[in-house]
C-alpha positions as CSV (number, residue, x, y, z in Angstrom):
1,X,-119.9,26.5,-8.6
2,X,-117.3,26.6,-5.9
3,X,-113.7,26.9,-7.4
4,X,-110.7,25.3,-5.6
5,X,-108.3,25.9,-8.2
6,X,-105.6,28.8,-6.6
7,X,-106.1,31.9,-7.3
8,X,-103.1,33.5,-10.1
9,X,-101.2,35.5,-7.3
10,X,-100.7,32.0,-5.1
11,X,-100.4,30.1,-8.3
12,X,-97.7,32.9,-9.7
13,X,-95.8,33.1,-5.9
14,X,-95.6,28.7,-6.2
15,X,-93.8,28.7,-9.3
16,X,-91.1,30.6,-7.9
17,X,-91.3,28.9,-4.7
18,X,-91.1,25.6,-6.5
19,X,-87.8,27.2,-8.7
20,X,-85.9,27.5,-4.8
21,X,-87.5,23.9,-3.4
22,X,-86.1,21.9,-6.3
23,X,-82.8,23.9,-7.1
24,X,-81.6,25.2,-3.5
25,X,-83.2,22.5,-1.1
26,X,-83.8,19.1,-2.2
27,X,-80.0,19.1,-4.0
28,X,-78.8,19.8,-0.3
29,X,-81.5,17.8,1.4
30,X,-79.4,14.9,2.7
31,X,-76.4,17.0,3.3
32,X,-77.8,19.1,6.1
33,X,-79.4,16.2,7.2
34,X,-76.5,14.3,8.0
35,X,-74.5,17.9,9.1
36,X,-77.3,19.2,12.0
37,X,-76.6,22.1,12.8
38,X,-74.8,23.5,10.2
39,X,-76.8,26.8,8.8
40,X,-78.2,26.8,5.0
41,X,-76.9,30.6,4.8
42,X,-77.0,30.5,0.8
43,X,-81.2,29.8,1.0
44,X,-81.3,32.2,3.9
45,X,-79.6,35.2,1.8
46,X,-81.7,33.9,-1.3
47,X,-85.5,34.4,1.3
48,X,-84.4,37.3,3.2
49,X,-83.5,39.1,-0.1
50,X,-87.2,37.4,-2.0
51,X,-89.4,37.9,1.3
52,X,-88.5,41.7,1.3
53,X,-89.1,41.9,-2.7
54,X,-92.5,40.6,-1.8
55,X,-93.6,43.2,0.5
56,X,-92.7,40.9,3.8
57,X,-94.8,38.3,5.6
58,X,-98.7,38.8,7.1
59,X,-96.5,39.4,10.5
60,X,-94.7,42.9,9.6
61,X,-97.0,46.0,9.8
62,X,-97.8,48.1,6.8
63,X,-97.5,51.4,6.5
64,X,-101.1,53.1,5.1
65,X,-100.6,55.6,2.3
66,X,-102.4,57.5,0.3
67,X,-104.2,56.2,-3.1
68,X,-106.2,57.3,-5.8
69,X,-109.6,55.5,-5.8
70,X,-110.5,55.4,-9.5
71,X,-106.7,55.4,-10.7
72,X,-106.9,52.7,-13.4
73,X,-103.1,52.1,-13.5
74,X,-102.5,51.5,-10.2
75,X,-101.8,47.9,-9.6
76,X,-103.2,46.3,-6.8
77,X,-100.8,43.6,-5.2
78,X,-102.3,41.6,-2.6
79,X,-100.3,41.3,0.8
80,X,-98.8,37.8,1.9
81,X,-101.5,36.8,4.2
82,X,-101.8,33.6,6.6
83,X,-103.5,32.1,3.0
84,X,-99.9,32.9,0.6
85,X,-98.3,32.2,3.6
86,X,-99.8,28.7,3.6
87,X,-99.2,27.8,0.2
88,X,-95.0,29.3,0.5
89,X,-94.6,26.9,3.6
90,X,-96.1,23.9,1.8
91,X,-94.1,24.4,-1.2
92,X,-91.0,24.8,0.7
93,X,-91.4,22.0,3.3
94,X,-91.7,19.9,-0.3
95,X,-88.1,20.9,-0.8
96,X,-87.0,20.5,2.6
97,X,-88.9,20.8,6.1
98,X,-85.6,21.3,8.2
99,X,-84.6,23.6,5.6
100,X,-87.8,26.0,5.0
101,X,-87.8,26.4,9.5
102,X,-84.6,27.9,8.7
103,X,-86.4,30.7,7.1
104,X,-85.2,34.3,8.6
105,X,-88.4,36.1,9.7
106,X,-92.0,35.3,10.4
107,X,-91.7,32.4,12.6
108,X,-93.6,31.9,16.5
109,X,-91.7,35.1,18.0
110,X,-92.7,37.0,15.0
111,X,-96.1,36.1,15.1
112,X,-97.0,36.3,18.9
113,X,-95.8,39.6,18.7
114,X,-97.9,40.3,16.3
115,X,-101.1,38.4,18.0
116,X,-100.2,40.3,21.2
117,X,-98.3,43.0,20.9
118,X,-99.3,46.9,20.8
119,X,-99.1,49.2,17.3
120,X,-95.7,50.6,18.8
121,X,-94.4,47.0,19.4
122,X,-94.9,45.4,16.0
123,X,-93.8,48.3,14.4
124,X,-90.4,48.3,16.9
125,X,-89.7,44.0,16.1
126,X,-91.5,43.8,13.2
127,X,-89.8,45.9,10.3
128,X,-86.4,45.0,11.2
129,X,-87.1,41.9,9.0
130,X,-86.8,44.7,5.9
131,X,-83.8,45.6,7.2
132,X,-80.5,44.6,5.1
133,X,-79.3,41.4,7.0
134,X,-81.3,38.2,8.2
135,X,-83.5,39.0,11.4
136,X,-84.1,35.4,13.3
137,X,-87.0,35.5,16.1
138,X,-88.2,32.9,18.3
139,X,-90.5,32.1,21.3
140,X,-89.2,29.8,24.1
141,X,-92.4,28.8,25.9
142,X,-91.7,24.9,27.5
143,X,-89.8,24.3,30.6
144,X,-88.8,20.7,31.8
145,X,-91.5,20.2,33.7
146,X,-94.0,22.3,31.8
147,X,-94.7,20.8,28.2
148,X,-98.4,21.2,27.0
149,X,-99.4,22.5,30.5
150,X,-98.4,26.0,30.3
151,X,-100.2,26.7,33.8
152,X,-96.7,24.7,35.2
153,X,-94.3,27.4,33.9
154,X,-91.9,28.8,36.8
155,X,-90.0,31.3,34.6
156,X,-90.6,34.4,36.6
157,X,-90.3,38.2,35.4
158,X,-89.6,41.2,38.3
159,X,-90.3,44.6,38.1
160,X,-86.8,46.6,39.0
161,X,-88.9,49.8,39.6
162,X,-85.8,51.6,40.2
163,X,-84.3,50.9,36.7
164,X,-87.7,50.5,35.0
165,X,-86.8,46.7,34.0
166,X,-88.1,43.4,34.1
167,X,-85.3,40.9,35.8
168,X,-86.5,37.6,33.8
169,X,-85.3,34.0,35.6
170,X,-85.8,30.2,34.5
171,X,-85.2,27.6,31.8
172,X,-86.6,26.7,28.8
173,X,-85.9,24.0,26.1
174,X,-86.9,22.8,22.8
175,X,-86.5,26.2,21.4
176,X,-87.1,26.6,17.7
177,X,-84.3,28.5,15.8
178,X,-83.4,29.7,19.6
179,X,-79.2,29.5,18.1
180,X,-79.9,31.9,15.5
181,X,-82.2,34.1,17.1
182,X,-79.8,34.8,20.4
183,X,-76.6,34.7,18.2
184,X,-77.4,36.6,15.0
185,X,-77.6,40.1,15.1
186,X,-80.5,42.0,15.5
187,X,-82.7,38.5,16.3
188,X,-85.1,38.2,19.8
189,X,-87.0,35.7,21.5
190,X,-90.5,36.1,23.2
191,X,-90.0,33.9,26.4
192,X,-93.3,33.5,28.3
193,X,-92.8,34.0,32.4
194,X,-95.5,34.8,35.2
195,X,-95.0,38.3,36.9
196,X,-97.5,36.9,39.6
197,X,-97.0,32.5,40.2
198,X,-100.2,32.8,42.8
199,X,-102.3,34.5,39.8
200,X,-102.1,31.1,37.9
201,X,-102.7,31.8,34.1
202,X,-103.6,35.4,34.7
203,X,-100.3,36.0,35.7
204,X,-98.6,34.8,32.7
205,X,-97.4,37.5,30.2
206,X,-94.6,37.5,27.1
207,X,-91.6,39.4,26.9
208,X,-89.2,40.2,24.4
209,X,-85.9,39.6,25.2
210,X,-83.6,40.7,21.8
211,X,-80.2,39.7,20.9
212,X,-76.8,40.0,23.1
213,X,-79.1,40.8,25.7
214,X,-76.6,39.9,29.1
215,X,-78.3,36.6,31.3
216,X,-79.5,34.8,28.0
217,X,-77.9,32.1,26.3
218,X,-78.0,29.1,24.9
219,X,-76.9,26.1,27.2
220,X,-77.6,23.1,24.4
221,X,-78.2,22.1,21.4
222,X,-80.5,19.2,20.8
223,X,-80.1,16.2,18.4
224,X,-83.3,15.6,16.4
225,X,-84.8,12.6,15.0
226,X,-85.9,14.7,12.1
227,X,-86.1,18.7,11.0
228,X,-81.9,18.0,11.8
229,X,-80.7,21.1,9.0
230,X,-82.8,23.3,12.2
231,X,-81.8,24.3,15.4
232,X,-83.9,23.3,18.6
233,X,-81.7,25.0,22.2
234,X,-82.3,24.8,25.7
235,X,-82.1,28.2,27.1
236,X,-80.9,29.9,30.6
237,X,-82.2,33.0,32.0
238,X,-80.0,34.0,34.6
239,X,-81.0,37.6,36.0
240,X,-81.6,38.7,32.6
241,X,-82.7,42.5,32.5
242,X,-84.9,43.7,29.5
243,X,-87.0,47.0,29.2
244,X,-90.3,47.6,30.6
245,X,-91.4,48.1,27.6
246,X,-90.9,44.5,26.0
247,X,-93.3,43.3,27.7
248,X,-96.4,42.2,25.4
249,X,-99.7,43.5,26.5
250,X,-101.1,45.1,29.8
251,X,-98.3,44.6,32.8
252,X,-101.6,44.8,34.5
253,X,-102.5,41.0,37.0
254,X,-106.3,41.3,36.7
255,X,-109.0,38.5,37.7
256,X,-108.8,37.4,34.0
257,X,-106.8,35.4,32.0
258,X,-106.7,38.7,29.0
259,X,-103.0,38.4,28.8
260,X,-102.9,34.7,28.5
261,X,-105.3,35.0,26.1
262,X,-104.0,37.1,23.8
263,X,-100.3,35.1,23.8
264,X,-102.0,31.9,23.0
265,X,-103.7,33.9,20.2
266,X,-100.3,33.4,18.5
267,X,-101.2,29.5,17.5
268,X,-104.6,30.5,16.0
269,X,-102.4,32.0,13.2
270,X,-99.3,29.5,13.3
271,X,-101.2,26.1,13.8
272,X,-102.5,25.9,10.5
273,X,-99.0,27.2,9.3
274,X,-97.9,23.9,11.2
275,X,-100.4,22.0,9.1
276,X,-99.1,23.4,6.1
277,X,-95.7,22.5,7.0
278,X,-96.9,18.6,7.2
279,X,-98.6,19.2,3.3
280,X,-96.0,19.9,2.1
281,X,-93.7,16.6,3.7
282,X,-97.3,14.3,2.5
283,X,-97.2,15.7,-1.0
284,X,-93.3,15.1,-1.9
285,X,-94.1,11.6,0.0
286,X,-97.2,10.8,-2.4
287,X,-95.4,12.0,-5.2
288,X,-92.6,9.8,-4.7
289,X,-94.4,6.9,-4.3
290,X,-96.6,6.9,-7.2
291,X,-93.3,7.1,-9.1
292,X,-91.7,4.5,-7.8
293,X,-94.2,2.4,-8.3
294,X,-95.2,3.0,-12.2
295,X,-91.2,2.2,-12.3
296,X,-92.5,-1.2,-11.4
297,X,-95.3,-1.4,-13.5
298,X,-97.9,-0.1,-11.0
299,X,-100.2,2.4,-11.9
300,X,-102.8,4.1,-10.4
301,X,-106.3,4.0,-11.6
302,X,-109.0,6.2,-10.8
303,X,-112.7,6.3,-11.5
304,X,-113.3,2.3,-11.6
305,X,-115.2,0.6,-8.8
306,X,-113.2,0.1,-5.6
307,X,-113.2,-3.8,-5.6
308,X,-111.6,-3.8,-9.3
309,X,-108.4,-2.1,-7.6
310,X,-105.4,-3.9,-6.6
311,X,-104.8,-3.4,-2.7
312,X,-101.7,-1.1,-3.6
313,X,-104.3,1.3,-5.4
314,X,-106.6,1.3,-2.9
315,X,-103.9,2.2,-0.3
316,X,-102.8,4.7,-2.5
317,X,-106.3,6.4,-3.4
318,X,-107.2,6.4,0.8
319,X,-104.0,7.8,1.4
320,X,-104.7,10.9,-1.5
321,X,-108.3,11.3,0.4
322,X,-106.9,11.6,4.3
323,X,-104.1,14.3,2.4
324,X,-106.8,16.8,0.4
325,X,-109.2,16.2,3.2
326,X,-106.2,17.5,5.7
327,X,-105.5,20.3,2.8
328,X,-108.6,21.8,2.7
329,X,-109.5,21.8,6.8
330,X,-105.9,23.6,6.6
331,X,-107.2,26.4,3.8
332,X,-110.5,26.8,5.8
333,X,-107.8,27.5,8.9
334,X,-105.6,29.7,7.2
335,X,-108.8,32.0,5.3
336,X,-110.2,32.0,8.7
337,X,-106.8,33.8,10.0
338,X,-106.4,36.2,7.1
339,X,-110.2,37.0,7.6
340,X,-109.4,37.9,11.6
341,X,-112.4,35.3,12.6
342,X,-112.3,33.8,15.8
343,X,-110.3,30.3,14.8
344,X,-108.6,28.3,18.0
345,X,-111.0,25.1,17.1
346,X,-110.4,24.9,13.3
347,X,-106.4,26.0,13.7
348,X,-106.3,22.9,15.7
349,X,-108.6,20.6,13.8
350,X,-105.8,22.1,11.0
351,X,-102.7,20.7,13.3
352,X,-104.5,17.2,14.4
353,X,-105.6,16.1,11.1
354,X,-102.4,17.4,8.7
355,X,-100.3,15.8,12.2
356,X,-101.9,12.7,11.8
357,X,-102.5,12.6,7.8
358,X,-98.4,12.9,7.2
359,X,-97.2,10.4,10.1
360,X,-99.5,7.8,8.7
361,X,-98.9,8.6,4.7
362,X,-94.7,8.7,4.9
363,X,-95.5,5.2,7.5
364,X,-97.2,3.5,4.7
365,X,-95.3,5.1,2.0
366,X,-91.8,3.5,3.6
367,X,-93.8,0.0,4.0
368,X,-95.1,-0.2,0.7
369,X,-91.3,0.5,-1.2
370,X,-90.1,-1.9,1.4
371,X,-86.2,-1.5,2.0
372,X,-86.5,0.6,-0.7
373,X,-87.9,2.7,1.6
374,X,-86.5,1.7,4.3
375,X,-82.8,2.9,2.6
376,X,-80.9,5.9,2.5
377,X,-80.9,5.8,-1.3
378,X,-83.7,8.3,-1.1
379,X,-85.2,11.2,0.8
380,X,-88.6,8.8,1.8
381,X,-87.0,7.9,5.4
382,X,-85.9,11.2,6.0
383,X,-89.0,12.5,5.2
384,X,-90.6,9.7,7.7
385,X,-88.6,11.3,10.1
386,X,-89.6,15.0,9.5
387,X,-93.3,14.0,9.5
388,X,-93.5,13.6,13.0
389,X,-92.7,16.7,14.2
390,X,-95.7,18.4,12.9
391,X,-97.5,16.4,15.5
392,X,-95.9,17.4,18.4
393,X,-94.6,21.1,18.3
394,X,-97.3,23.6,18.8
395,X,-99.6,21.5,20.9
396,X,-99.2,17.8,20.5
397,X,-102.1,16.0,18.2
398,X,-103.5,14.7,22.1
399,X,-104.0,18.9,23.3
400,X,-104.9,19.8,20.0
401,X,-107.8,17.6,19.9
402,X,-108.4,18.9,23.9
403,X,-108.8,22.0,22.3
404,X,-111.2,20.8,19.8
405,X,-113.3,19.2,22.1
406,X,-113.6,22.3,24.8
407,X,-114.9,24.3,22.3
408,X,-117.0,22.0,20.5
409,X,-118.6,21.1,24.1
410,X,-118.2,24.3,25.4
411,X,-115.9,23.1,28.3
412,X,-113.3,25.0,30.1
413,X,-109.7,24.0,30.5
414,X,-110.4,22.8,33.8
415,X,-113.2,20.6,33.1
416,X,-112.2,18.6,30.1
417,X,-108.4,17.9,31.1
């Protein structure tokens, strides 16, 4: 019989999770709502400070030592994987979506250098989230006129032979946590340029451009319709020098589209994150409204025929159905990850369901309370608000499903568009 109960470690990690979601985030919910832009630093000290006690995220390397085979007392302690991973970002996006992407460490920098980088690399970015302070990463990837099409990106990257550096030049906006990353110490951004525009995608490569570094900065700060307690920043890269070495993968322009590749590897593992993310928003919306509405004498009942139910139930029950159905595409995703199998179409079948699942469930959830829901007297429009972000960033739910449907035709980019 299959089991979907969690397993004791992810059940063990959640209650603690759950103790930060409802004592340090939902209090402060509204608050950093209505203050964007000001930074959450007592839940940021509190993660840093918990993440490291937990041996760090799936992103940071670890180092191989030494064990005794048949040593009884030696405890075994699995590692946070994309699967722990999964069920710390749903439990935290309960408490607070904007809040939780304000999370030092692990986030898309993070994870596309670990999806493309080399042993050295990871080992070079990675640990520093152990380190004694908050480490902030990003990855600044869309330009004004290249959103989903990442064949459009004009950002360019020289080689200075003489100095051994890459000279890195263009925009980029809608930036997640770009603010903390350039302006906290110690923080770095993967920005994606081309080191050859006539290669197309086989020029495109990623490059690490860290902290203080001179020619980067931060030229805006955007005003969300939801996620508001997290930064989003348009950056400029003006001449900005970084070391041959940040550069993630082969420097190499081949006839193949390797590098490319093994960047967009990076949203096999943080899609279904993504997904998670949206969970987590569904579940604090479902939650809410089954509450409200036994306050009014409505409960829900399960296990009679549909037809006996009221049409409130049976909005209810369809919308529990869409969320576990969204849920467990999103586990498949994330064991997939942890497992290293070859996961682009189920990442994004992940995204475009849980995307899709959450807009339509906090939608209903706000029509069904009425102005009740409609109000600020509670978190449900805010959370309305945060649901629709899972839908766009990463690959909107329209390229997601692209992406689905190339692989389950076994199309190219170029011919299903």
């Amino acid at each position: 019989m299959i089991d979907f109960s969690p397993p004791k470690p992810i059940t063990q990690m959640n209650n603690v999770v759950e103790t930060v979601a409802v004592n340090m985030m939902r209090p402060v919910s509204r608050y950093f709502d209505e203050n964007e832009h000001e930074i959450p630093w007592d839940f940021i000290k509190f993660m840093h400070t918990a993440v490291k006690a937990m041996g760090g995220t799936s992103m940071a390397p670890k180092e191989k030592k030494e064990e005794k085979k048949d040593d009884p007392k030696k405890k075994k302690f699995p590692p946070i994987g994309y699967q722990r991973l999964g069920h710390m970002v749903e439990m935290l996006s309960w408490g607070d979506a904007g809040i939780y992407l304000c999370t030092p460490g692990g986030m898309l920098g993070s994870a596309a250098v670990s999806a493309a980088g080399t042993p050295e690399q990871k080992k070079r970015f990675l640990t520093r989230f152990m380190g004694k302070e908050p480490v902030f990463d990003a990855m600044a990837m869309t330009e004004p006129q290249a959103g989903s099409d990442t064949s459009a990106i004009r950002a360019t990257a020289d080689l200075d032979e003489e100095t051994n550096e890459w000279i890195l030049n263009g925009e980029k906006i809608f930036v997640t946590a770009g603010d903390k990353a350039l302006n906290q110490s110690n923080g770095f951004i993967v920005v994606w340029a081309t080191i050859d525009a006539e290669a197309g995608r086989a020029g495109m490569r990623s490059f690490v451009v860290e902290s203080g570094t001179p020619g980067c900065k931060v030229t805006k700060m955007e005003h969300k319709l939801g996620i508001r307690a997290s930064d989003t920043v348009s950056i400029i890269l003006q001449d900005c020098r970084v070391p041959y070495e940040n550069v993630l993968g082969s420097p190499t322009v081949k006839k193949t589209t390797k590098g490319f590749k093994g960047a967009m590897k990076t949203f096999d593992a943080t899609r279904p994150i993504i997904a998670t993310q949206a969970m987590g928003i569904a579940r604090a919306t479902l939650e809410l409204l089954k509450e409200e509405l036994e306050k009014n004498g409505v409960t829900i009942r399960y296990g009679i025929p549909r037809q006996k139910l009221t049409n409130i139930e049976r909005e209810v029950i369809d919308m529990e159905v869409q969320f576990r159905s969204a849920w467990l595409l999103t586990l498949k995703a994330l064991w997939m990850a942890d497992n290293k199998l070859h996961n682009p179409k189920e990442a994004s079948m992940s995204k475009v369901k849980a995307g899709d699942v959450v807009v339509r469930i906090t939608q209903k959830a706000v029509a069904l309370l009425g102005p009740l829901g409609y109000t600020r007297d509670m978190l449900l429009e805010k959370w309305f608000r945060d649901a629709k972000i899972t839908d766009l960033y990463e690959g909107t739910g329209q390229i997601n499903r692209l992406v689905v449907a190339r692989h389950i035709l076994g199309y190219r980019g170029s011919q299903l568009r």
